[in-house]
The first five atom37 places (N, CA, C, CB, O) and aatype in JSON, in Angstrom:
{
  "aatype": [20, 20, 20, 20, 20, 20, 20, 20, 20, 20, 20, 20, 20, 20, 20, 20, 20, 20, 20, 20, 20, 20, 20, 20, 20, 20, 20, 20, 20, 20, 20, 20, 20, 20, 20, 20, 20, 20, 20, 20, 20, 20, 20, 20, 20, 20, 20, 20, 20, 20, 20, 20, 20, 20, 20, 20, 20, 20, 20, 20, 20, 20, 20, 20, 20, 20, 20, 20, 20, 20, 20, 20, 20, 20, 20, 20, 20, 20, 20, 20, 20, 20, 20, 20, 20, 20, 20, 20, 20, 20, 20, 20, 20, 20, 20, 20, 20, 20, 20, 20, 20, 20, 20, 20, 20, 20, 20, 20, 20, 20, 20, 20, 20, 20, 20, 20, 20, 20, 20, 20, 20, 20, 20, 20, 20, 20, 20, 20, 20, 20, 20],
  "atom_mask": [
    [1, 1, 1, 1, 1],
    [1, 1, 1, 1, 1],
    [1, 1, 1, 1, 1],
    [1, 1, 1, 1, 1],
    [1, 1, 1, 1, 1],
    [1, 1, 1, 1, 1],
    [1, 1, 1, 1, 1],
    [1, 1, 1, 1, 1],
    [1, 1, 1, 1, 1],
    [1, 1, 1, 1, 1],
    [1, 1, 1, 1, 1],
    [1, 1, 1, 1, 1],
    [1, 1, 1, 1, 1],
    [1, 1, 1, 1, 1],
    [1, 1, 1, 1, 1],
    [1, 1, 1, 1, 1],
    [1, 1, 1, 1, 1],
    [1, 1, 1, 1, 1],
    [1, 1, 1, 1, 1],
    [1, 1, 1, 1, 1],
    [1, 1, 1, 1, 1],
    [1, 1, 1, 1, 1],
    [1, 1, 1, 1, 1],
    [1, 1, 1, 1, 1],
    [1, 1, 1, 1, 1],
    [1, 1, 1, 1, 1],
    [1, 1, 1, 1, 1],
    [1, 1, 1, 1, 1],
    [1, 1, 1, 1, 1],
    [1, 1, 1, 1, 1],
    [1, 1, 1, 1, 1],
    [1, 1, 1, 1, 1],
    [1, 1, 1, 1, 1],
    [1, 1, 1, 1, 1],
    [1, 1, 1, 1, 1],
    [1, 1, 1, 1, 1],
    [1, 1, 1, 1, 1],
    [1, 1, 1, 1, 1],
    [1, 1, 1, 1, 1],
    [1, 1, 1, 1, 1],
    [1, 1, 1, 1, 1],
    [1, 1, 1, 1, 1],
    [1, 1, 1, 1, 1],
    [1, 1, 1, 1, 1],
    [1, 1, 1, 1, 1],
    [1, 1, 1, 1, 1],
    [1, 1, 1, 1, 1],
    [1, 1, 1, 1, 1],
    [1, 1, 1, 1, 1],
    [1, 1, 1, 1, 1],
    [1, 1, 1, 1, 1],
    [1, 1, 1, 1, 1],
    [1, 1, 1, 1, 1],
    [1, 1, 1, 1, 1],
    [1, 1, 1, 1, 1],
    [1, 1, 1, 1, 1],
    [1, 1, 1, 1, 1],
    [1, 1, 1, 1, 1],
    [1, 1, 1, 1, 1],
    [1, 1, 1, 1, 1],
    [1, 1, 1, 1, 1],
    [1, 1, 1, 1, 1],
    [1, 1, 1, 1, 1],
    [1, 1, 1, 1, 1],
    [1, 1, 1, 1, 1],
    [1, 1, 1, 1, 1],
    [1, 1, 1, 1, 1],
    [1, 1, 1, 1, 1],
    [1, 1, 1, 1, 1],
    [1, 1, 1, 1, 1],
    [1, 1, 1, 1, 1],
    [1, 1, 1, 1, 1],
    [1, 1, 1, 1, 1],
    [1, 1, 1, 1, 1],
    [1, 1, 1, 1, 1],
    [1, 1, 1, 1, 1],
    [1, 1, 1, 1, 1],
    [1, 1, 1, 1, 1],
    [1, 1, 1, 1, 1],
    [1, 1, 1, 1, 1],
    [1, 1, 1, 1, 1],
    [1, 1, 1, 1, 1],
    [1, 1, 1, 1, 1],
    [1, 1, 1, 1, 1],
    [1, 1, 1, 1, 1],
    [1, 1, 1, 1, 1],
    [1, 1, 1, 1, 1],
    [1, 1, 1, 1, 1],
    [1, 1, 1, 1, 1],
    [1, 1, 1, 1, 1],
    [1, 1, 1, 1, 1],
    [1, 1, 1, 1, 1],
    [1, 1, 1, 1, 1],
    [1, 1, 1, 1, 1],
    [1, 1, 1, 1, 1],
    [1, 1, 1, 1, 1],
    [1, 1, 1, 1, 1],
    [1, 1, 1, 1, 1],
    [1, 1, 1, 1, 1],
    [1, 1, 1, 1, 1],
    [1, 1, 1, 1, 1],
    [1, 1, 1, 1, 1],
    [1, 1, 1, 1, 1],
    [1, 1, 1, 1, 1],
    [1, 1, 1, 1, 1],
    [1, 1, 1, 1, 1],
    [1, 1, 1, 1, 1],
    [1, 1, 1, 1, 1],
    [1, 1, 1, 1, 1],
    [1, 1, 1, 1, 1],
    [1, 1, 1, 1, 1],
    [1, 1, 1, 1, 1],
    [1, 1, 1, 1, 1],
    [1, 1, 1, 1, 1],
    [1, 1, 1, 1, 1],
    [1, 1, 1, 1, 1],
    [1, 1, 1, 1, 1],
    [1, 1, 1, 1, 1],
    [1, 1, 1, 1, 1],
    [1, 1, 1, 1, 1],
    [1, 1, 1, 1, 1],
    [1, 1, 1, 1, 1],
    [1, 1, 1, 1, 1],
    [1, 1, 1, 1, 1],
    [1, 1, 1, 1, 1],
    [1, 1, 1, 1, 1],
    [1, 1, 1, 1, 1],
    [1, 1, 1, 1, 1],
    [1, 1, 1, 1, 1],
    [1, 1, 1, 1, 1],
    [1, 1, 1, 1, 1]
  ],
  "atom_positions": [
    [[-4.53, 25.4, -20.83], [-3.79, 24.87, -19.7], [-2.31, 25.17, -19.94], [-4.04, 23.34, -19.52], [-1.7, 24.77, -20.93]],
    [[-1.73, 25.96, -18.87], [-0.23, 25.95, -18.99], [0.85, 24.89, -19.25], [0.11, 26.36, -18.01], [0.31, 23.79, -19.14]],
    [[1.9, 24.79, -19.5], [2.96, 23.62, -20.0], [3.2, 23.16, -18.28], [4.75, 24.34, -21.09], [2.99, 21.95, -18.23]],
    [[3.46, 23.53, -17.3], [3.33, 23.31, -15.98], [2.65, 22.44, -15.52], [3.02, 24.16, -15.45], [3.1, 21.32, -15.29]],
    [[1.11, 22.88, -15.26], [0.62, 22.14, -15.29], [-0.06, 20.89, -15.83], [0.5, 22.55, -15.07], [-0.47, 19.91, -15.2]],
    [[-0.1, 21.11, -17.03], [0.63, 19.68, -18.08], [1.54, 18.67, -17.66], [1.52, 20.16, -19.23], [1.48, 17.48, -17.95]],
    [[2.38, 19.23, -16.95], [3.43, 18.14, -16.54], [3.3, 17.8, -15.64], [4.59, 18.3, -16.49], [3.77, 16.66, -15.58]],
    [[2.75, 18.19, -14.44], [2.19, 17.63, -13.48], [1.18, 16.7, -13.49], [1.88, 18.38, -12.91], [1.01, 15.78, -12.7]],
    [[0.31, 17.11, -14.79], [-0.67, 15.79, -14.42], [-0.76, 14.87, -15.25], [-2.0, 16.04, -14.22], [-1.76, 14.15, -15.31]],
    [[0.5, 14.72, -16.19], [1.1, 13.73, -16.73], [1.85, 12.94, -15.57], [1.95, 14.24, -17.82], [1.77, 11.71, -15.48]],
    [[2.44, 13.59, -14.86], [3.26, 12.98, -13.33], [2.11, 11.95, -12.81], [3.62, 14.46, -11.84], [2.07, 10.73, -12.99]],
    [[1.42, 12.58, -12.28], [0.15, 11.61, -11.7], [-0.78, 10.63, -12.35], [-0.76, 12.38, -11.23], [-1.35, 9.72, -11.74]],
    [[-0.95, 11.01, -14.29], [-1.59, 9.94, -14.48], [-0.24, 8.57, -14.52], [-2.55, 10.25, -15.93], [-0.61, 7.44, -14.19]],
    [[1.15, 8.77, -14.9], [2.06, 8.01, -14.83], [2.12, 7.32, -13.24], [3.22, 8.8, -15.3], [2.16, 6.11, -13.02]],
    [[2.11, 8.06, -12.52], [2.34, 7.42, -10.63], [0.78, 6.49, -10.89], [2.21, 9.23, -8.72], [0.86, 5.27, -10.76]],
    [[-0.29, 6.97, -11.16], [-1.31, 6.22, -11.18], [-1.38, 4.78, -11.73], [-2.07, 6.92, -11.71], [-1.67, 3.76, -11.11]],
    [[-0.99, 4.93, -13.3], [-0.68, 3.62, -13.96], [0.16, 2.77, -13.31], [-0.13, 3.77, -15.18], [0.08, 1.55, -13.46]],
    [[1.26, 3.48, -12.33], [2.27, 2.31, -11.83], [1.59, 1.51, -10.92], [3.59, 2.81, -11.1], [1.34, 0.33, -11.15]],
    [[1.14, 2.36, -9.46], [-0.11, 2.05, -8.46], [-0.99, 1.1, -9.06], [-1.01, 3.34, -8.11], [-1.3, 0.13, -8.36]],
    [[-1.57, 1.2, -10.52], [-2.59, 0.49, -10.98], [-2.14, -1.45, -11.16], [-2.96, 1.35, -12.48], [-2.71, -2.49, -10.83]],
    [[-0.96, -1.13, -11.8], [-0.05, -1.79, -11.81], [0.6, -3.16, -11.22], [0.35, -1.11, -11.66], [0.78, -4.35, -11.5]],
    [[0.87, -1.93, -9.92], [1.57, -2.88, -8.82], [0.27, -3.44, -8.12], [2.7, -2.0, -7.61], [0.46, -4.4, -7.38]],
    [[-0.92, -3.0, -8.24], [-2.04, -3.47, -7.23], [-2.56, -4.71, -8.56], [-3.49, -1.89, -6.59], [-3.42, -5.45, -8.07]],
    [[-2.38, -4.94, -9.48], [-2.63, -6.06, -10.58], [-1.95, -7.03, -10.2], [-2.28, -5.8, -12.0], [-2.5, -8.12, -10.06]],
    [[-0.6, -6.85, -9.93], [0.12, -8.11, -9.33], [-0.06, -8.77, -8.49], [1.01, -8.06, -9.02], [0.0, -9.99, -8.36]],
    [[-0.42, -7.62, -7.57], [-0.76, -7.99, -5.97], [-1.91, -9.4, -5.96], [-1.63, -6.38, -5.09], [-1.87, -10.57, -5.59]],
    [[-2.78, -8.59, -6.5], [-4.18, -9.55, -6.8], [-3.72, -10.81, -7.41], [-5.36, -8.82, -7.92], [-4.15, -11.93, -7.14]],
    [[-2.73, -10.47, -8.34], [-2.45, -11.89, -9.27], [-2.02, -12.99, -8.15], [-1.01, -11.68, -10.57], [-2.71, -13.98, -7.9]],
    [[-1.14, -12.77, -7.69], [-0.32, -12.82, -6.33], [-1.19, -13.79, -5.57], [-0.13, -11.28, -5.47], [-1.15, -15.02, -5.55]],
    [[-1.88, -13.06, -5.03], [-2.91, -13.64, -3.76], [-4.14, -14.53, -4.25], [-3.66, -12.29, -2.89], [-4.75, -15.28, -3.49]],
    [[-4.43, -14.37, -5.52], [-5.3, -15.25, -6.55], [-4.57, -16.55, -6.63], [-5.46, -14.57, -8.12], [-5.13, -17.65, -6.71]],
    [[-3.0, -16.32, -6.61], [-2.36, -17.56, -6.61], [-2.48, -18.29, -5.48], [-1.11, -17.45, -6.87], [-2.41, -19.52, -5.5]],
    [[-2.67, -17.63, -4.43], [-2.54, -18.23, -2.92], [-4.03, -19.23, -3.35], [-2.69, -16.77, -1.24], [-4.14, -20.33, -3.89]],
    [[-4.89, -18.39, -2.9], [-6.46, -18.84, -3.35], [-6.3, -20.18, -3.94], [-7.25, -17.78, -4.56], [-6.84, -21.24, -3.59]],
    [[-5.39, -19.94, -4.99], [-6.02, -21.57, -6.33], [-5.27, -22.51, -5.82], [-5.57, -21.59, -8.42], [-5.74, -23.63, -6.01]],
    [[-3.85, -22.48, -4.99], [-2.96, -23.4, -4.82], [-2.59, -23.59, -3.02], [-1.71, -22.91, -5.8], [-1.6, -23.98, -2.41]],
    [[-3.9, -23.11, -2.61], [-3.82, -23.25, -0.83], [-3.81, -25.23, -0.84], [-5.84, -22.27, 0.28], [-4.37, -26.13, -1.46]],
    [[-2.77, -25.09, 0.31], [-2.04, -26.36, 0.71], [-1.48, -26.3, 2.19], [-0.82, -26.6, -0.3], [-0.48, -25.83, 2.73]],
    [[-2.99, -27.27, 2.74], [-2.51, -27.3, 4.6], [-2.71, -26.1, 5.12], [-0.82, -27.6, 5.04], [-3.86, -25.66, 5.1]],
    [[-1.6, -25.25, 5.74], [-1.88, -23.8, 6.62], [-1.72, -22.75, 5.63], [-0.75, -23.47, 7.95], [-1.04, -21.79, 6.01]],
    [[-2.18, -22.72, 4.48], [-2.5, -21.25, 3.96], [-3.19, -20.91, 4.45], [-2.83, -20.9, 2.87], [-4.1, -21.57, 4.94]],
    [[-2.99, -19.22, 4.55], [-3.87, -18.35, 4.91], [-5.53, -18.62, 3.92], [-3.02, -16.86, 4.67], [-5.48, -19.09, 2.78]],
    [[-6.81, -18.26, 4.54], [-7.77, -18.63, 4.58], [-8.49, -17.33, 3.48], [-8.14, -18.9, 6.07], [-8.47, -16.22, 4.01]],
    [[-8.98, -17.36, 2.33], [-9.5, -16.37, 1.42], [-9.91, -14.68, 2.41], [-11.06, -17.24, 0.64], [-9.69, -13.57, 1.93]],
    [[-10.29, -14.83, 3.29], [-10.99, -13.82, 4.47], [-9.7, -13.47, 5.13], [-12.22, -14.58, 5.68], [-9.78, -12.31, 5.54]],
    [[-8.54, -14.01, 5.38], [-7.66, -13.34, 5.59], [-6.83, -12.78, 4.56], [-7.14, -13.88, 6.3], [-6.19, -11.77, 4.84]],
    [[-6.73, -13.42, 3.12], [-6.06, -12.51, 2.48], [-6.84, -11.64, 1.88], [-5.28, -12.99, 1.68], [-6.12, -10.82, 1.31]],
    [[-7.78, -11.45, 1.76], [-8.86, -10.15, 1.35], [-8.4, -8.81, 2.78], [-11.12, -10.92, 1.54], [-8.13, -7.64, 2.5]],
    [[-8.42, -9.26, 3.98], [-7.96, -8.21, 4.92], [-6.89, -8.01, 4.66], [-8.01, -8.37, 6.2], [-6.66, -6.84, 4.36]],
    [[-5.9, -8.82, 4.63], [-4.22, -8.64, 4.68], [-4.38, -7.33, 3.34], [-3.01, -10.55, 4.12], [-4.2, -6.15, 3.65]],
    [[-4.78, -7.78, 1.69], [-4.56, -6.75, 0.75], [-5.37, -5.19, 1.3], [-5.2, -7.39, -0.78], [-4.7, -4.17, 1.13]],
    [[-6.53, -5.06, 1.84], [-7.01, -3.97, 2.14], [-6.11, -3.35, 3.56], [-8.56, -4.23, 2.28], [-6.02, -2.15, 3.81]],
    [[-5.38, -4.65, 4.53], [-5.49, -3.58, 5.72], [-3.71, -3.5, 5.56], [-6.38, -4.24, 7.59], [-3.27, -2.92, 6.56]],
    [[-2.85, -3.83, 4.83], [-1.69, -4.25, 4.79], [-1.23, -3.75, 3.23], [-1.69, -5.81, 5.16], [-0.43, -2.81, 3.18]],
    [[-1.65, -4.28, 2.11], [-0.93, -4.01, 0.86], [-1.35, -2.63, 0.28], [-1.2, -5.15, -0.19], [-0.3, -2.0, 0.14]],
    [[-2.23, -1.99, -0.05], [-3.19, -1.22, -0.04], [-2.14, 0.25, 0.44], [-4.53, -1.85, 1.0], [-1.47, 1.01, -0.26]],
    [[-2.34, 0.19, 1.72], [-1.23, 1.59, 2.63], [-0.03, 1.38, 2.16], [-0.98, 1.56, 4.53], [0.47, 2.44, 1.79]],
    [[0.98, 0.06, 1.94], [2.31, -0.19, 1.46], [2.52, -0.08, 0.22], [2.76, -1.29, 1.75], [3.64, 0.29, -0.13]],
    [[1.49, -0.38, -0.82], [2.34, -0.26, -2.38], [2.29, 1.22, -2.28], [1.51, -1.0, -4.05], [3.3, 1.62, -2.84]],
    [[1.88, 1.81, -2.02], [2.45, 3.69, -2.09], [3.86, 3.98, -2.06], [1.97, 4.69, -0.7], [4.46, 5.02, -2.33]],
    [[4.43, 2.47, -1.54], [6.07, 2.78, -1.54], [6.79, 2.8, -2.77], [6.84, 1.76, -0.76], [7.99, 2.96, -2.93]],
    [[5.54, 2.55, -3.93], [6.17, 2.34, -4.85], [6.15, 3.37, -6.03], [5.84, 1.22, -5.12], [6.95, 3.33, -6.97]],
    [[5.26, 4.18, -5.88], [5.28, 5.78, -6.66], [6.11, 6.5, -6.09], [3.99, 6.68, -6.64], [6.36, 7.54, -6.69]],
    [[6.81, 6.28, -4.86], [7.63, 7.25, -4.02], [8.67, 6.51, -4.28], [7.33, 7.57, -2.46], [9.52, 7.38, -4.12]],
    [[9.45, 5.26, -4.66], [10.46, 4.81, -4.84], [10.82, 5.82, -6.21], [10.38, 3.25, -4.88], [11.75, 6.62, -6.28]],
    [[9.87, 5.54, -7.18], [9.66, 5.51, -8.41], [10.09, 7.47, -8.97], [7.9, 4.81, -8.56], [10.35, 8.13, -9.98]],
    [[9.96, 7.56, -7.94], [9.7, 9.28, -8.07], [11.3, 9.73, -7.8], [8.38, 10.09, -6.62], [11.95, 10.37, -8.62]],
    [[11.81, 9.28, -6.49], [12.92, 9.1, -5.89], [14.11, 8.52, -7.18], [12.57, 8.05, -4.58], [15.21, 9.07, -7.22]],
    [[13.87, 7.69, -7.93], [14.51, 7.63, -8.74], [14.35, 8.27, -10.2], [14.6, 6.62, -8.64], [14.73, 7.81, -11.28]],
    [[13.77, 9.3, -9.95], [13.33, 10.09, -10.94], [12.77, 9.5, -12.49], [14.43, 10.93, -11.08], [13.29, 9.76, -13.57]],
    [[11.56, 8.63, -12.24], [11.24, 7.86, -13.12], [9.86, 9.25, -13.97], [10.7, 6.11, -12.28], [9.5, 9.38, -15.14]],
    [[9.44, 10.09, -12.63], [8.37, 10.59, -13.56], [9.05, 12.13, -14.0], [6.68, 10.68, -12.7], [8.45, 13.07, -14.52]],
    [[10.44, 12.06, -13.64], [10.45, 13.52, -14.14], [12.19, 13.4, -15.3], [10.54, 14.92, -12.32], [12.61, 14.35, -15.97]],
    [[12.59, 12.59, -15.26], [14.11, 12.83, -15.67], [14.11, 11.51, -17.18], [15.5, 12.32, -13.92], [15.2, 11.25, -17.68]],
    [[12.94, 10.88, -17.71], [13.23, 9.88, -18.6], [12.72, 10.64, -20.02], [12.46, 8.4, -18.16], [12.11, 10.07, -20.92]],
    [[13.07, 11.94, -20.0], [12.36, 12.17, -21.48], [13.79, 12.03, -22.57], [11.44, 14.07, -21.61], [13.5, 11.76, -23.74]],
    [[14.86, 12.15, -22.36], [15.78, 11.94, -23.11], [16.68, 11.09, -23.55], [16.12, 12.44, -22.94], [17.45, 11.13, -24.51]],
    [[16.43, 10.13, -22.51], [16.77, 8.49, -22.57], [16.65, 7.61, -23.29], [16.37, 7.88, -21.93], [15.49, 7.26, -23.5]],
    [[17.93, 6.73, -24.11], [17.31, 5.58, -24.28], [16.19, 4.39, -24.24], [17.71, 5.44, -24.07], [16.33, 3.74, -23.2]],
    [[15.69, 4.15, -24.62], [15.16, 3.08, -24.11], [15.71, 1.97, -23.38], [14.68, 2.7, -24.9], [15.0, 1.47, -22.51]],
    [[16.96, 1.45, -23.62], [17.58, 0.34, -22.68], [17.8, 1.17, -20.83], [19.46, -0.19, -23.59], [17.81, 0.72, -19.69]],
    [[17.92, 2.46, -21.4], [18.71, 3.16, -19.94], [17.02, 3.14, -19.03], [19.67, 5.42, -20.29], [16.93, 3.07, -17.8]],
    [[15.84, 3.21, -19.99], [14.74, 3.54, -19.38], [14.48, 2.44, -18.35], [13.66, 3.75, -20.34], [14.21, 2.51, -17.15]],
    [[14.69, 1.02, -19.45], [13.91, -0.09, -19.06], [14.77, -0.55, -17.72], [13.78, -1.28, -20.32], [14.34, -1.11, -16.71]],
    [[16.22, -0.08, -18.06], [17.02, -0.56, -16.1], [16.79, 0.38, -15.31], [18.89, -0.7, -15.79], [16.8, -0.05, -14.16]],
    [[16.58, 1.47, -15.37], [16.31, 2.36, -14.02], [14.64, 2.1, -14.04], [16.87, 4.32, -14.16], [14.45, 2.63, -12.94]],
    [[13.72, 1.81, -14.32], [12.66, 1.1, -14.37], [12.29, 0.16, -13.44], [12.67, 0.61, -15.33], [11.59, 0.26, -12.43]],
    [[13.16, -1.21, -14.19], [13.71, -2.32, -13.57], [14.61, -2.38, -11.89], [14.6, -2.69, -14.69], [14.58, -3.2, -10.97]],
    [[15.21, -1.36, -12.05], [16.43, -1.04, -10.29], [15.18, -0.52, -9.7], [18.21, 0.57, -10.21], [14.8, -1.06, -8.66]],
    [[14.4, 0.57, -10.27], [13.06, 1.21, -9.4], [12.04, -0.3, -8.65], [11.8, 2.33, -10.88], [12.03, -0.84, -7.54]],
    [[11.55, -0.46, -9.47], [10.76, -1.73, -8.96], [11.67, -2.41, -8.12], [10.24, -2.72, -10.11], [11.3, -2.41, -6.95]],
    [[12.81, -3.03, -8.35], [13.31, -4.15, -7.63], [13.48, -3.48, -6.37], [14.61, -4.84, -8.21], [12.98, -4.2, -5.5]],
    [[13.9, -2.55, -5.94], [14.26, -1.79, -4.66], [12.91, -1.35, -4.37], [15.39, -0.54, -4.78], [12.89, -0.86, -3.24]],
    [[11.7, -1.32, -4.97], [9.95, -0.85, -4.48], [9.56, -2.22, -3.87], [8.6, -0.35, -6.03], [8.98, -2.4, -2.79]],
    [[10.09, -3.41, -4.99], [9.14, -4.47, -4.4], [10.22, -5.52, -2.92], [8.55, -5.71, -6.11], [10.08, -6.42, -2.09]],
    [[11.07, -4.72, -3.38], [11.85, -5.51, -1.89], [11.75, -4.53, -0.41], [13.88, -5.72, -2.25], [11.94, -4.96, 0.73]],
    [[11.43, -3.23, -0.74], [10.75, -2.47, 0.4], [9.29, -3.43, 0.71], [10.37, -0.67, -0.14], [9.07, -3.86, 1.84]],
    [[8.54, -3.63, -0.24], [7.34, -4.19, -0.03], [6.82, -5.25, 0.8], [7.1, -4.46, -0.93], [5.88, -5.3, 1.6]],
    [[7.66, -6.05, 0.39], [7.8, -7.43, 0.76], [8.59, -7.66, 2.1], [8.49, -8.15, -0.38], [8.47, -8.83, 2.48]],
    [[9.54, -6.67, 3.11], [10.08, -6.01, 4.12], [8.89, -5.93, 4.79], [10.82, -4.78, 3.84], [8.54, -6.8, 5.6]],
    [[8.25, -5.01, 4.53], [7.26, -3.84, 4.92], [6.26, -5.07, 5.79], [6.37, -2.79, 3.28], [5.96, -5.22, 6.97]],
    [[6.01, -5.66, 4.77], [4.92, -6.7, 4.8], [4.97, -7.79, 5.38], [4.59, -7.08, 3.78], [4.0, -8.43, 5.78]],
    [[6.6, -8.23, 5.49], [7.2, -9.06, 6.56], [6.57, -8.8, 8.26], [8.87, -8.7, 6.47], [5.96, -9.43, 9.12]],
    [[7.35, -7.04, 7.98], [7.34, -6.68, 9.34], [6.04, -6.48, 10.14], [8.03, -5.56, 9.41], [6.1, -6.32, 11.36]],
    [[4.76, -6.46, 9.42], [3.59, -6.26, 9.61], [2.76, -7.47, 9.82], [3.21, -5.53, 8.69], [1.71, -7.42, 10.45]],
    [[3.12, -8.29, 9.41], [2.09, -9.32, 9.12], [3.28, -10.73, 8.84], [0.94, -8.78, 7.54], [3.47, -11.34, 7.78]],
    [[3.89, -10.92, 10.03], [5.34, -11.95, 9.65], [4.68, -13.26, 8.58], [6.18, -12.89, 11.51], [5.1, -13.2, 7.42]],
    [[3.86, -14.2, 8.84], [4.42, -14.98, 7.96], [2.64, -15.46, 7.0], [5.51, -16.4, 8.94], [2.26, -16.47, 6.41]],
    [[2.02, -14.14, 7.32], [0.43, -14.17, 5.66], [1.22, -14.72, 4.66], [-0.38, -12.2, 4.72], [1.09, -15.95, 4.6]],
    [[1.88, -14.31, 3.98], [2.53, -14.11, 2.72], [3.35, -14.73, 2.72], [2.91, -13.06, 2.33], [4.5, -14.62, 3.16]],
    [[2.53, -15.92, 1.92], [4.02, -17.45, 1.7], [4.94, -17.04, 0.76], [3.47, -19.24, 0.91], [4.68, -16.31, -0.2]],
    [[6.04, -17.54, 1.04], [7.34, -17.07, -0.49], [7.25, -17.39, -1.75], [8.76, -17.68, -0.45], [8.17, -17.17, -2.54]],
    [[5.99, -18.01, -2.12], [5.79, -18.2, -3.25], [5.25, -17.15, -3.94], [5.2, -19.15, -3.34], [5.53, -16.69, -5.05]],
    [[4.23, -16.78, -2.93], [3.39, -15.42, -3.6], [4.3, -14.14, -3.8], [2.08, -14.89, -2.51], [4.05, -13.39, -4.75]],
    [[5.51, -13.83, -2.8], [6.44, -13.0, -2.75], [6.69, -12.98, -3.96], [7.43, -13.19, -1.97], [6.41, -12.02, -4.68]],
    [[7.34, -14.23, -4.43], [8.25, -14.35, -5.65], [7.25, -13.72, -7.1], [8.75, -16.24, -5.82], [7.39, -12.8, -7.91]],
    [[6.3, -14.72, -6.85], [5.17, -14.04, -7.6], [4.64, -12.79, -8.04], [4.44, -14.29, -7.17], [4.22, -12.42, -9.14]],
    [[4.72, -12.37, -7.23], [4.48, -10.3, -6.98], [5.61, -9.9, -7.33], [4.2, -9.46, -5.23], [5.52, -9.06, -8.23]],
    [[6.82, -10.15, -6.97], [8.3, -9.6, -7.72], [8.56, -9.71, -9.22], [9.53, -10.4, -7.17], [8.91, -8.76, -9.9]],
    [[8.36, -10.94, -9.68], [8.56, -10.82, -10.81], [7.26, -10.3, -11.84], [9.1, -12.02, -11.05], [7.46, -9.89, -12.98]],
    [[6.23, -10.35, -11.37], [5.45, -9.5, -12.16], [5.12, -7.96, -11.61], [4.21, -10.25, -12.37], [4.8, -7.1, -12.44]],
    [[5.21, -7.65, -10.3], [5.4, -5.95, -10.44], [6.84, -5.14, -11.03], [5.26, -5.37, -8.85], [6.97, -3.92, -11.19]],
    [[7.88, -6.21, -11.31], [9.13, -5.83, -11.86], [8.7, -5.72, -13.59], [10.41, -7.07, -11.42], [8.98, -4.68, -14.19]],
    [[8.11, -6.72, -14.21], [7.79, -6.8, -15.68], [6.85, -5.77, -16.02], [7.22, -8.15, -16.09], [6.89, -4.91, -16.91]],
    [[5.62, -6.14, -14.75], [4.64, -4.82, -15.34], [4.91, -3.32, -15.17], [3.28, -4.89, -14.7], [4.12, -2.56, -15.72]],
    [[5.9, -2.81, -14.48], [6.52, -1.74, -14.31], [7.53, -1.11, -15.37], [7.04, -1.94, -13.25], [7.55, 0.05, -15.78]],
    [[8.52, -2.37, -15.77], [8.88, -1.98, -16.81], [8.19, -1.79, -18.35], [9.7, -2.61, -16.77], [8.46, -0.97, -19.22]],
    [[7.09, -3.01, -18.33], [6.36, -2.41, -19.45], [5.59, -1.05, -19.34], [5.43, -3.35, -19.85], [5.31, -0.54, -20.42]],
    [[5.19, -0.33, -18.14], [4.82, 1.02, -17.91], [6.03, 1.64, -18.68], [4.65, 1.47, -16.27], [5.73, 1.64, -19.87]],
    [[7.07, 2.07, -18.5], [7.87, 3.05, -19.43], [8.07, 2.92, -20.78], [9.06, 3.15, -19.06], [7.97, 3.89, -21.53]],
    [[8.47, 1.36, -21.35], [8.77, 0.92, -22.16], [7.63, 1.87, -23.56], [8.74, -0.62, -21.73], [7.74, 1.56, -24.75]]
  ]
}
């Protein structure tokens, strides 16, 4: 196999792990809704649709943030501190597209707890991806 293509599909298993990633949170996320529904939460059958018909098409924003900030092609010479903040700025600007996105689609599924929830762990588990 050429050095080329080597690097390409190092690119993709990396975009993959992030995707893998950010869809771990997600679940964590909405698992939280599930255990701590109170009054008008959304109903298990709607957040099973909301993640397939809503989160699912949107976290893709986040290998393309990720890319955009040249996370899979420009970190081979870096620090580690320089890794873990452009990492860290990647996610925070992926998961606040997300959470936008998801606003605008589906105004108020997604209580602010779960938001918060999904932010701070697709921000941690992202940075532990480079780290």
């Amino acid at each position: 196999m050429n050095a080329r293509m080597h690097l390409w599909l190092e690119r993709l298993a990396r975009a993959f792990v992030d995707f893998i990633a950010v869809h771990a949170a997600g679940i964590v996320a909405l698992y939280f809704i599930v255990l701590h529904r109170a009054g008008a939460q959304p109903s298990e059958g709607a957040l099973a649709e909301y993640y397939v018909r809503t989160f699912v098409p949107i976290s893709l924003v986040f290998p393309f943030v990720h890319m955009l900030f040249g996370l899979y092609t420009k970190l081979r010479g870096y620090t580690l501190g320089y890794k873990l903040r452009l990492a860290s700025l990647s996610a925070s600007v992926a998961t606040l597209l997300l959470v936008f996105l998801s606003f605008l689609l589906n105004r108020s599924l997604l209580p602010r707890s779960a938001a918060l929830l999904f932010s701070g762990l697709a921000i941690g588990l992202q940075s532990e991806c480079v780290g």
